[in-house]
mmCIF file of the C-alpha atoms, coordinates in Angstrom:
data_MODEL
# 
_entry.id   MODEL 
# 
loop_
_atom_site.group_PDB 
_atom_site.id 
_atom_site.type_symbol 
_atom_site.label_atom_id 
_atom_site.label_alt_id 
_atom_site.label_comp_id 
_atom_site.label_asym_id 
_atom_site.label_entity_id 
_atom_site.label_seq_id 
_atom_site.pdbx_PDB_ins_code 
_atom_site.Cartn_x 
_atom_site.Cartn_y 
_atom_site.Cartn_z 
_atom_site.occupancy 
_atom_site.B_iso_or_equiv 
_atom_site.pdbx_formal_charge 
_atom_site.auth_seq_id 
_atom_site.auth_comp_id 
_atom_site.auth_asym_id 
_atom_site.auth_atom_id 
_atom_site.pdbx_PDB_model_num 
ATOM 1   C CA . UNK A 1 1   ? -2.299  3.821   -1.824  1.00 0.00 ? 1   UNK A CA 1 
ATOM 2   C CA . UNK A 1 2   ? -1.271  0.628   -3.170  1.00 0.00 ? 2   UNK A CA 1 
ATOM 3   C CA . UNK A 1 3   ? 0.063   0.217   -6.327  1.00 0.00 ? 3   UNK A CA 1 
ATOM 4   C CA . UNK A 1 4   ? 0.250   -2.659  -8.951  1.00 0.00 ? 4   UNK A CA 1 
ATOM 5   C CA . UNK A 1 5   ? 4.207   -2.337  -10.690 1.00 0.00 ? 5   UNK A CA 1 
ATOM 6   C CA . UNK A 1 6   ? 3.136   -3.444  -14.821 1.00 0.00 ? 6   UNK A CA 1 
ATOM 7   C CA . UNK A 1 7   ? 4.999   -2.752  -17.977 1.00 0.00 ? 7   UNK A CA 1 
ATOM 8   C CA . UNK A 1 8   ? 3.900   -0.091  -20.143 1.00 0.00 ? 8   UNK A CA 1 
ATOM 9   C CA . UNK A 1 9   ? 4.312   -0.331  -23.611 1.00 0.00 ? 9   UNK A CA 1 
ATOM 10  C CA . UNK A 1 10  ? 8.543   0.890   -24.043 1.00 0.00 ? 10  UNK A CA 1 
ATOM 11  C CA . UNK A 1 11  ? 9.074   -2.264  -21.508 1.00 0.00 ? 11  UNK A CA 1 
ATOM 12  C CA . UNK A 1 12  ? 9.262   0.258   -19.060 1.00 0.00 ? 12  UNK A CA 1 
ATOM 13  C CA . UNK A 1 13  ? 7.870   -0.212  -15.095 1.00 0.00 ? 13  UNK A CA 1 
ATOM 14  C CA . UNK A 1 14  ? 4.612   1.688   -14.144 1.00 0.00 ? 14  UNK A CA 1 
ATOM 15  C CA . UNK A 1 15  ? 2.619   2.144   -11.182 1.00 0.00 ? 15  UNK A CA 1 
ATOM 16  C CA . UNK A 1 16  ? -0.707  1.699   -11.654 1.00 0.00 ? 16  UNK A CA 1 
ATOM 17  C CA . UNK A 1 17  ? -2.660  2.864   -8.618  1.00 0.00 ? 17  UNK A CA 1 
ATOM 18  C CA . UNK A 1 18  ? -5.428  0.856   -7.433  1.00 0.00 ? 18  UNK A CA 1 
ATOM 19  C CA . UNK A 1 19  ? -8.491  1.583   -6.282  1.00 0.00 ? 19  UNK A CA 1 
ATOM 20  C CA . UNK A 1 20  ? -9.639  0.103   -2.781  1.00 0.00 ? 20  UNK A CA 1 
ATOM 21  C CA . UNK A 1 21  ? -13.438 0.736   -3.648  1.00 0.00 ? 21  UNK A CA 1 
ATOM 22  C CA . UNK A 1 22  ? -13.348 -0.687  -7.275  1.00 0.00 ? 22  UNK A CA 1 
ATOM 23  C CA . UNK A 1 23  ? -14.724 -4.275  -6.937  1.00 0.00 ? 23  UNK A CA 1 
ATOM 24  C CA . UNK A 1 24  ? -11.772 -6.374  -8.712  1.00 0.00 ? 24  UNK A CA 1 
ATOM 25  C CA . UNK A 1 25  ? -8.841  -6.464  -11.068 1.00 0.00 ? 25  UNK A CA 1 
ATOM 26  C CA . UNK A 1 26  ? -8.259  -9.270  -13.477 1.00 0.00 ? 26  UNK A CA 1 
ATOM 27  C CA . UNK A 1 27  ? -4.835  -10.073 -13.947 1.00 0.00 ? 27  UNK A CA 1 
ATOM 28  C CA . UNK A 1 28  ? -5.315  -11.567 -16.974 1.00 0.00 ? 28  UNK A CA 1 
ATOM 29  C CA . UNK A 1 29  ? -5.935  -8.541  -18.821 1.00 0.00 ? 29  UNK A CA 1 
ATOM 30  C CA . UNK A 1 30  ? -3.123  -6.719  -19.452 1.00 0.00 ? 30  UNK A CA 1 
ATOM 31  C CA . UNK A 1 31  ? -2.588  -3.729  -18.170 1.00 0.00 ? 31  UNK A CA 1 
ATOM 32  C CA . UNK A 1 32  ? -5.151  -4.560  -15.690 1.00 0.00 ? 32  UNK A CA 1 
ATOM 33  C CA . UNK A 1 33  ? -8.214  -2.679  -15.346 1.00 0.00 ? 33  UNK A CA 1 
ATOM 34  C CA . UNK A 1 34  ? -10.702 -1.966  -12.409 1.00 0.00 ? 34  UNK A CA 1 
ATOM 35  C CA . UNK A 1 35  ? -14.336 -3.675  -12.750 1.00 0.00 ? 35  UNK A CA 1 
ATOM 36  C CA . UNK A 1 36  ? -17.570 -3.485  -10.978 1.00 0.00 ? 36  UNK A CA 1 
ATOM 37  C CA . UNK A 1 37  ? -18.743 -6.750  -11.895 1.00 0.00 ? 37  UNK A CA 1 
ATOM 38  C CA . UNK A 1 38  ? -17.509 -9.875  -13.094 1.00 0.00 ? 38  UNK A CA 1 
ATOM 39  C CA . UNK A 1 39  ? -20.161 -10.023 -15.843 1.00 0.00 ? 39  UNK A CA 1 
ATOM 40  C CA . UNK A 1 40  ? -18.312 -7.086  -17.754 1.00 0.00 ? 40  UNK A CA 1 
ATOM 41  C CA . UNK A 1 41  ? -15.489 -9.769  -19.280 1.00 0.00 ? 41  UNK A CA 1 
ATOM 42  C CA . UNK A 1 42  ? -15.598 -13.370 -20.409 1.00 0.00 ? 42  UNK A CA 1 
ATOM 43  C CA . UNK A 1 43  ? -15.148 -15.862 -16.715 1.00 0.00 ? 43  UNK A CA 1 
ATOM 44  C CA . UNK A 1 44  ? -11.498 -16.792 -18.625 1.00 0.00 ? 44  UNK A CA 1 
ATOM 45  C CA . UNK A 1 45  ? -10.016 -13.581 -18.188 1.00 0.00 ? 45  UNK A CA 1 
ATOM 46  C CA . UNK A 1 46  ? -11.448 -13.518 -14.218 1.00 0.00 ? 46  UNK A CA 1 
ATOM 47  C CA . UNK A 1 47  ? -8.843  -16.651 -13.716 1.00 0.00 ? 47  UNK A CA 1 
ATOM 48  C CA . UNK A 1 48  ? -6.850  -14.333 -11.491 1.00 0.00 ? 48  UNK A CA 1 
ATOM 49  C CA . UNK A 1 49  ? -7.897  -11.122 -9.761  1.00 0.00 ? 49  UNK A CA 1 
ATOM 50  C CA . UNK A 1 50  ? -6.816  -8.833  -7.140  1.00 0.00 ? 50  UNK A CA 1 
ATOM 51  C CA . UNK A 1 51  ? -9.845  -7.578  -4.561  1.00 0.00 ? 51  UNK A CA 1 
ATOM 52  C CA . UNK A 1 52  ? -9.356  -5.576  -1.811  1.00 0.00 ? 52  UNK A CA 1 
ATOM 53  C CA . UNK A 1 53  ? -10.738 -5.496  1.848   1.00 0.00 ? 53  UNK A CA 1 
ATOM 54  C CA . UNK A 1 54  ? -13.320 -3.042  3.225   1.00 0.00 ? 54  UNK A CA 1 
ATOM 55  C CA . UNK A 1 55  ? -11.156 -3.721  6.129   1.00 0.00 ? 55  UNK A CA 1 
ATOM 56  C CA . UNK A 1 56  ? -8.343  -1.973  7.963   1.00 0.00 ? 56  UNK A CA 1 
ATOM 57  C CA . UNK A 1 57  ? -5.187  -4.057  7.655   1.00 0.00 ? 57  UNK A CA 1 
ATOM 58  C CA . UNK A 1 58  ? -3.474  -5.614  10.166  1.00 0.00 ? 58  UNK A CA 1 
ATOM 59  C CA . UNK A 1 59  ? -1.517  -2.293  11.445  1.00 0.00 ? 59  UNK A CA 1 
ATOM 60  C CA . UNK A 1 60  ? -4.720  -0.135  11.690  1.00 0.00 ? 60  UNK A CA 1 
ATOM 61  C CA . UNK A 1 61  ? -4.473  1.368   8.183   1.00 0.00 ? 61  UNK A CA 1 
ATOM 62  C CA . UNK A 1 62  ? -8.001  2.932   6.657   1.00 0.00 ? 62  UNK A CA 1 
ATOM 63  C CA . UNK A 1 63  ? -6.840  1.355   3.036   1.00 0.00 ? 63  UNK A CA 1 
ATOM 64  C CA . UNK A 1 64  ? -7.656  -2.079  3.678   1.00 0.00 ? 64  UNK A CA 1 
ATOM 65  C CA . UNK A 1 65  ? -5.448  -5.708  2.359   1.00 0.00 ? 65  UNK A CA 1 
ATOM 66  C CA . UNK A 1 66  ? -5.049  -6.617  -1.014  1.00 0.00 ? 66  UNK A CA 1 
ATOM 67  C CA . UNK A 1 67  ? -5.768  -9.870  -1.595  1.00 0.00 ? 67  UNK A CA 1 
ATOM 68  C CA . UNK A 1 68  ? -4.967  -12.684 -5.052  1.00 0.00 ? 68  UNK A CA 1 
ATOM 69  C CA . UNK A 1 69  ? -7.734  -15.008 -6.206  1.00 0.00 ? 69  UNK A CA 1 
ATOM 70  C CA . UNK A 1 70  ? -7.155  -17.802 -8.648  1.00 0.00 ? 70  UNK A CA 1 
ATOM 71  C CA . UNK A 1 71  ? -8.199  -20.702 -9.888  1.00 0.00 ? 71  UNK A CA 1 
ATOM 72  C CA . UNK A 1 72  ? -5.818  -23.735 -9.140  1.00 0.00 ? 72  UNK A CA 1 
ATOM 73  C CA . UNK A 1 73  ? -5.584  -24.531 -12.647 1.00 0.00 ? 73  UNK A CA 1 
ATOM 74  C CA . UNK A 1 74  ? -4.331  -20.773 -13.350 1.00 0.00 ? 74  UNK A CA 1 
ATOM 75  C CA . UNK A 1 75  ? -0.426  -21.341 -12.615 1.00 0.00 ? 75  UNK A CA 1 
ATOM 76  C CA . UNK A 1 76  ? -0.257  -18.236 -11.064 1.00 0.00 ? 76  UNK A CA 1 
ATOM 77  C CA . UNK A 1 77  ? 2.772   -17.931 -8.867  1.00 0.00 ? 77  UNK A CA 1 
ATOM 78  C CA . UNK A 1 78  ? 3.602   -15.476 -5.811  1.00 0.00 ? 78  UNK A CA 1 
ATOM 79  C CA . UNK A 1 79  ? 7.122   -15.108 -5.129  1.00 0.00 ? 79  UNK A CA 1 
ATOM 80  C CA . UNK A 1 80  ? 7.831   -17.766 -7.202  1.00 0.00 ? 80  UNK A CA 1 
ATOM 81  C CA . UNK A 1 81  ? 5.104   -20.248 -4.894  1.00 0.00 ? 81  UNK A CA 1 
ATOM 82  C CA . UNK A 1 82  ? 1.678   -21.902 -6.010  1.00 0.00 ? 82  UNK A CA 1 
ATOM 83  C CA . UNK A 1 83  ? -1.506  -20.006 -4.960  1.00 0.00 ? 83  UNK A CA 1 
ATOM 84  C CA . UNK A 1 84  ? -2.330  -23.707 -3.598  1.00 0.00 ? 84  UNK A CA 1 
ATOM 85  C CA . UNK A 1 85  ? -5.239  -22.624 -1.755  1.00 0.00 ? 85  UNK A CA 1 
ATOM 86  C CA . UNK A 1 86  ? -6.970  -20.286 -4.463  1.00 0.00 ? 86  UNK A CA 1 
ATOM 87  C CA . UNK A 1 87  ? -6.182  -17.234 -2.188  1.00 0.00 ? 87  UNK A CA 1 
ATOM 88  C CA . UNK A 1 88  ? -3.228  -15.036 -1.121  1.00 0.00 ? 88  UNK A CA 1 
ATOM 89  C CA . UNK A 1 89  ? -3.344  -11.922 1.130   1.00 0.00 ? 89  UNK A CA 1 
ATOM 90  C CA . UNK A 1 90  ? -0.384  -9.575  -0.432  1.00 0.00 ? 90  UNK A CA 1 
ATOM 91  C CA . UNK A 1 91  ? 2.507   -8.066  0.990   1.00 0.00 ? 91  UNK A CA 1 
ATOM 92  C CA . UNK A 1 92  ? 4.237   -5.356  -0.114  1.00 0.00 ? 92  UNK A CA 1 
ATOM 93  C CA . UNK A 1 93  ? 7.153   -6.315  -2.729  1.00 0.00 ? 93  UNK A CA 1 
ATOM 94  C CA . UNK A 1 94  ? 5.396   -9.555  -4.177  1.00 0.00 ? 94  UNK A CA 1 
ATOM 95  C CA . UNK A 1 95  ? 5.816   -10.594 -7.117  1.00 0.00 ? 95  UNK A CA 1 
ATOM 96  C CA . UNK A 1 96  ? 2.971   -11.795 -9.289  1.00 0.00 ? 96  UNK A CA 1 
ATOM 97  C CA . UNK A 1 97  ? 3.834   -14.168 -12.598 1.00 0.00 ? 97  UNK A CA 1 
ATOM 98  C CA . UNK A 1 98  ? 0.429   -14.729 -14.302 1.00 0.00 ? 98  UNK A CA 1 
ATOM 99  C CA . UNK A 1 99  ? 0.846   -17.000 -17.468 1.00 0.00 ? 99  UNK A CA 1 
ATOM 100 C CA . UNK A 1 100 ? -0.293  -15.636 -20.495 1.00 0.00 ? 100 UNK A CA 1 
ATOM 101 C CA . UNK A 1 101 ? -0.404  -11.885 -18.983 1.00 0.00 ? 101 UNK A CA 1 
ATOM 102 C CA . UNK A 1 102 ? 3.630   -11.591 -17.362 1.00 0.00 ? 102 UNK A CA 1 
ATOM 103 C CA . UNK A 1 103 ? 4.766   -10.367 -14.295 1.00 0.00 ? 103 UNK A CA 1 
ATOM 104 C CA . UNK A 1 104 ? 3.237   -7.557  -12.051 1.00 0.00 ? 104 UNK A CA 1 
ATOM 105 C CA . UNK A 1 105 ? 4.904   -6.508  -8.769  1.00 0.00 ? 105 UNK A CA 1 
ATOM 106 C CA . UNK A 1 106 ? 2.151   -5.508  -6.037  1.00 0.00 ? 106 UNK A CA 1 
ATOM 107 C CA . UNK A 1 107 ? 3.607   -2.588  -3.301  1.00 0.00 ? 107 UNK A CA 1 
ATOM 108 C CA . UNK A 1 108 ? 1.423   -1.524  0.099   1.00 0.00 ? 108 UNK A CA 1 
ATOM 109 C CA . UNK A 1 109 ? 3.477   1.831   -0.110  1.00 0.00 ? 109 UNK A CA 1 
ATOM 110 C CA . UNK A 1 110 ? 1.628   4.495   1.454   1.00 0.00 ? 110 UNK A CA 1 
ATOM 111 C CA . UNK A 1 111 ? 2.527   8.129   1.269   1.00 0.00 ? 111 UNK A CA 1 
ATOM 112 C CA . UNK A 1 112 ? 2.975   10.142  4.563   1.00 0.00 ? 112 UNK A CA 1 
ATOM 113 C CA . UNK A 1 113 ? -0.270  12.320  5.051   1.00 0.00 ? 113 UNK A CA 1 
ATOM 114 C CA . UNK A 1 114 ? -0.943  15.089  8.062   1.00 0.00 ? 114 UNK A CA 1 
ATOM 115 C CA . UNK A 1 115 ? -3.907  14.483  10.085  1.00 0.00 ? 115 UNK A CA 1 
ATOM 116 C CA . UNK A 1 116 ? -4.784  15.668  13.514  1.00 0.00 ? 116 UNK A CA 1 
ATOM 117 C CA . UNK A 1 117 ? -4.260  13.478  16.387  1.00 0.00 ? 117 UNK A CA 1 
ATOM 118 C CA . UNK A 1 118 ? -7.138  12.109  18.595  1.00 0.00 ? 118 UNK A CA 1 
ATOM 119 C CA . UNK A 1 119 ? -5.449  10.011  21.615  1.00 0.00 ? 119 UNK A CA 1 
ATOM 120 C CA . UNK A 1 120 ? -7.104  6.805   22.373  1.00 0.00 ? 120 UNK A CA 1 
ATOM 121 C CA . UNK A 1 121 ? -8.671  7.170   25.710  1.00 0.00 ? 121 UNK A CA 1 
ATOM 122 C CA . UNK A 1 122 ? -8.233  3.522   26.554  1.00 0.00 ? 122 UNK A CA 1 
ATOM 123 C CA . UNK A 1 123 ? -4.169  3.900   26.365  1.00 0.00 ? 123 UNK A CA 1 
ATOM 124 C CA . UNK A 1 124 ? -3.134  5.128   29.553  1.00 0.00 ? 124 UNK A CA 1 
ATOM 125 C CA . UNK A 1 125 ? 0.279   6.258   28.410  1.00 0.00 ? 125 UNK A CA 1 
ATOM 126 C CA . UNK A 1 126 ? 1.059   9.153   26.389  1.00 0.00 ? 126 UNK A CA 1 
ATOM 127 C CA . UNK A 1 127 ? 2.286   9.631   22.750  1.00 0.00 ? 127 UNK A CA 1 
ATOM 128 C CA . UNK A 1 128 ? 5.696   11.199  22.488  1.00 0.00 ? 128 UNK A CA 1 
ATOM 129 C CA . UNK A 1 129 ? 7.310   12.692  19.064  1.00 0.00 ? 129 UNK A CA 1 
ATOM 130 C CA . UNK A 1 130 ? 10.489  10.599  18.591  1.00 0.00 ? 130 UNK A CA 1 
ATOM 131 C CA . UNK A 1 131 ? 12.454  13.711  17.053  1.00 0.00 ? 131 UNK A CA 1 
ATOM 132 C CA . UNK A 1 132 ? 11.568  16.189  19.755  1.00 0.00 ? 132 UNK A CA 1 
ATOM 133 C CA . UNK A 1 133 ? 10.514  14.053  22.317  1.00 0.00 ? 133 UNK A CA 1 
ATOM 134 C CA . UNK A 1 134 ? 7.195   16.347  23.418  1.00 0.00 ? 134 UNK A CA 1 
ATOM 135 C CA . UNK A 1 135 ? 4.539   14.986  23.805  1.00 0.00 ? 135 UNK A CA 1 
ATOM 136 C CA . UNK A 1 136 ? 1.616   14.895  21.115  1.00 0.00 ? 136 UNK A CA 1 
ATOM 137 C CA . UNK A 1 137 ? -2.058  16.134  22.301  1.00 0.00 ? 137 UNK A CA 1 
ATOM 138 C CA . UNK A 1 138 ? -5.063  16.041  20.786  1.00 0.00 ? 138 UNK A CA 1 
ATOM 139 C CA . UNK A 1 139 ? -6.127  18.294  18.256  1.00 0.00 ? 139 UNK A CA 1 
ATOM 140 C CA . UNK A 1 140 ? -2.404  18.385  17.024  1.00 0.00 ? 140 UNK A CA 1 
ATOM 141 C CA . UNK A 1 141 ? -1.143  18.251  13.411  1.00 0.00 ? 141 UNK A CA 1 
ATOM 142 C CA . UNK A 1 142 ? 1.018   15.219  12.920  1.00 0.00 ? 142 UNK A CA 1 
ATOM 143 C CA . UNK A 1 143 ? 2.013   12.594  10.124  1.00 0.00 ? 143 UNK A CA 1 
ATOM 144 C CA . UNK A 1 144 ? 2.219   9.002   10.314  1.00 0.00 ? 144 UNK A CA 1 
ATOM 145 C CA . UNK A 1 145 ? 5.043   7.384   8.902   1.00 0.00 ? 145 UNK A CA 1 
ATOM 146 C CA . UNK A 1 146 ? 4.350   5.144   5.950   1.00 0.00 ? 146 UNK A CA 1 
ATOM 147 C CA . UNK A 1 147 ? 6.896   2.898   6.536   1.00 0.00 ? 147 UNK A CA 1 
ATOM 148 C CA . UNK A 1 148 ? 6.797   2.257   10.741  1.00 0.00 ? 148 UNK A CA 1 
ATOM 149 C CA . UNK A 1 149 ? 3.734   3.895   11.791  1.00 0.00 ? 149 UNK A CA 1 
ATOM 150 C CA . UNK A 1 150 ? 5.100   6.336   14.036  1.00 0.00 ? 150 UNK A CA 1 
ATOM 151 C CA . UNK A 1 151 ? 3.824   9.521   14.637  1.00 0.00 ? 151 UNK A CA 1 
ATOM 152 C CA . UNK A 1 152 ? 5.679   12.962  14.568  1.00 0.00 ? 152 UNK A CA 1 
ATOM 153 C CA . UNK A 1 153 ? 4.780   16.188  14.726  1.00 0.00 ? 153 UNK A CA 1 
ATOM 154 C CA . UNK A 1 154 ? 4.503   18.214  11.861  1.00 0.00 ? 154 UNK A CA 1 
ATOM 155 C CA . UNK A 1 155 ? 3.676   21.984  13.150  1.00 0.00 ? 155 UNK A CA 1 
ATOM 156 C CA . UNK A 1 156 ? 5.967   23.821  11.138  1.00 0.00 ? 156 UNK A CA 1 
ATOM 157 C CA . UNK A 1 157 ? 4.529   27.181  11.953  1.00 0.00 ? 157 UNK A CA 1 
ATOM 158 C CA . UNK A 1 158 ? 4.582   26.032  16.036  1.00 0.00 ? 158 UNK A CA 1 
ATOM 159 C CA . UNK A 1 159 ? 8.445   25.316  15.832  1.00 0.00 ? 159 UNK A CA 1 
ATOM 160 C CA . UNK A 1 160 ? 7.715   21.851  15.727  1.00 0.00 ? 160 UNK A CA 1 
ATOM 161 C CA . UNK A 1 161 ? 8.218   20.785  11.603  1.00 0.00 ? 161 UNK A CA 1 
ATOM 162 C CA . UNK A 1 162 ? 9.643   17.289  13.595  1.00 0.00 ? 162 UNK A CA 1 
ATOM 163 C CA . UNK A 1 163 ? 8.141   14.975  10.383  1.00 0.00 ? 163 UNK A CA 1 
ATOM 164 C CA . UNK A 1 164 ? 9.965   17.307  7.402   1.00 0.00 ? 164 UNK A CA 1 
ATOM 165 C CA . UNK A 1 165 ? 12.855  18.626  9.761   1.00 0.00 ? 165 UNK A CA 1 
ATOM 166 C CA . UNK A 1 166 ? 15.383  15.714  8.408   1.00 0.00 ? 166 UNK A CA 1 
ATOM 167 C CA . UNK A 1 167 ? 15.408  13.287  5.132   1.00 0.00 ? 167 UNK A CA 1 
ATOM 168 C CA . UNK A 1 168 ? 14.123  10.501  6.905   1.00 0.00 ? 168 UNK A CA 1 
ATOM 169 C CA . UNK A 1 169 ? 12.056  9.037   9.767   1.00 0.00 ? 169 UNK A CA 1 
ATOM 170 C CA . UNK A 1 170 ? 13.293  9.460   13.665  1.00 0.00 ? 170 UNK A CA 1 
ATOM 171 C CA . UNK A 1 171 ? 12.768  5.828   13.826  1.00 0.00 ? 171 UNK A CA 1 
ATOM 172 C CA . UNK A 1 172 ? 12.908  3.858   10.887  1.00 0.00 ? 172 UNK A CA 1 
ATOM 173 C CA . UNK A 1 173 ? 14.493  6.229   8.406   1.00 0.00 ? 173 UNK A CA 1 
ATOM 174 C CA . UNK A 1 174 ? 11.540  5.755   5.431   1.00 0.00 ? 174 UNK A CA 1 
ATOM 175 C CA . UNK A 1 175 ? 11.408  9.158   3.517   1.00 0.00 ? 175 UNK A CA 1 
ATOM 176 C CA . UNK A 1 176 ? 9.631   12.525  5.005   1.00 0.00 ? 176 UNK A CA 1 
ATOM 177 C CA . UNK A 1 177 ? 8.505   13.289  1.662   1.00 0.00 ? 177 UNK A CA 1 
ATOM 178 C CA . UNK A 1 178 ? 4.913   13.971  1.682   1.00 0.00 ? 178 UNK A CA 1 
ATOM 179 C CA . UNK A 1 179 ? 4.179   13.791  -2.458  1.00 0.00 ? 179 UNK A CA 1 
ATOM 180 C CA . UNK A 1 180 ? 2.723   10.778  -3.186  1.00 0.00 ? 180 UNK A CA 1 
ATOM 181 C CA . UNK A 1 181 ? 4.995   9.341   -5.130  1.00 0.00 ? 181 UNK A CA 1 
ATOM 182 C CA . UNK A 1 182 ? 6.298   5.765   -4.316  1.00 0.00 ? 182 UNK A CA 1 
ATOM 183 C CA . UNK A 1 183 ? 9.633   5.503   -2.869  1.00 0.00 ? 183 UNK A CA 1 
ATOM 184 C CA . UNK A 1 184 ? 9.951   1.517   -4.345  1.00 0.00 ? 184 UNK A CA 1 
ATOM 185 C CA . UNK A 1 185 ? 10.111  0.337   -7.817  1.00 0.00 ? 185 UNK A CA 1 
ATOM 186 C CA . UNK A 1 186 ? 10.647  -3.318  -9.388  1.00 0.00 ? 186 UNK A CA 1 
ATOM 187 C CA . UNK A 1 187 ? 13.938  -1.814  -11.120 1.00 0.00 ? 187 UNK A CA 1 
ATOM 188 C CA . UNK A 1 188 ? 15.741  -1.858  -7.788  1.00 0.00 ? 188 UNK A CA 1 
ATOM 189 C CA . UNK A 1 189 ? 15.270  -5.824  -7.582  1.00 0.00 ? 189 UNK A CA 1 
# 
């Protein structure tokens, strides 16, 4: 789930989780809220918003892309850059600076979930587990990593617990946890 980094009221950072079927997020309220409809606060404080995507993103995700809208006369900056076009698709680790409202961090950090495998029937090739190297067939519990997108197994009962067996990721090393807690924070910037 993607998360919008704000500070709470001891100057502290917070995760505020947003909410891919809410309709927008002014920025300029702070903290930021989720709102149906743009008639539910005065057009200045709709300057800047986030909105998300119906959309999977560009790695096949269900959540869809975050994006930034603002005016040009807003003064909003992304990673310390104009949002010269009046639109920004967010990555994860940007950093928002809205006058008036501060700075927000946005993160795309997703927390590892099981799910059962269904191969693509297009692909040709098989899917292998990069910890035990079987291969994974349909109808098969596995998790996803967050981070890389690679599958494992996770069939603890089966002798297979590949996705929890080690602190980290066969391939990229991202956490095995599987709370959804995020991994990132702004303090480690």
């Amino acid at each position: 789930m993607a998360r919008l980094w704000i500070k709470d009221d001891a100057g502290e950072w917070a995760a505020l989780p947003l909410d891919s079927s809410a309709s927008f997020y002014p920025l300029s309220v702070n903290p930021p809220r989720a709102l149906e409809t743009a008639g539910t606060i005065d057009s200045a404080a709709c300057e800047t918003v986030l909105v998300s995507s119906d959309a999977p993103d560009a790695a096949g995700w269900n959540e869809g892309a975050w994006f930034l809208l603002s005016s040009l006369r807003s003064g909003v900056l992304v990673n310390g850059l104009p949002v010269s076009a009046g639109i920004r698709l967010l990555e994860d680790g940007d950093e928002i600076r809205v006058r008036g409202s501060g700075i927000f961090y946005f993160s795309a950090e997703r927390a590892a979930r099981p799910e059962t495998f269904q191969s693509d029937s297009k692909e040709a090739r098989s899917v292998r587990c990069p910890r035990c190297l079987r291969e994974i067939r349909d109808g098969e519990a596995v998790v996803r990593c967050p981070r890389c997108g690679v599958l494992h197994h996770h069939l603890p009962g089966e002798g297979y617990p590949c996705w929890t067996y080690a602190g980290g990721c066969a391939v990229c090393g991202g956490s095995t946890s599987l709370a959804d807690e995020p991994e990132w924070s702004p303090d480690e910037i």
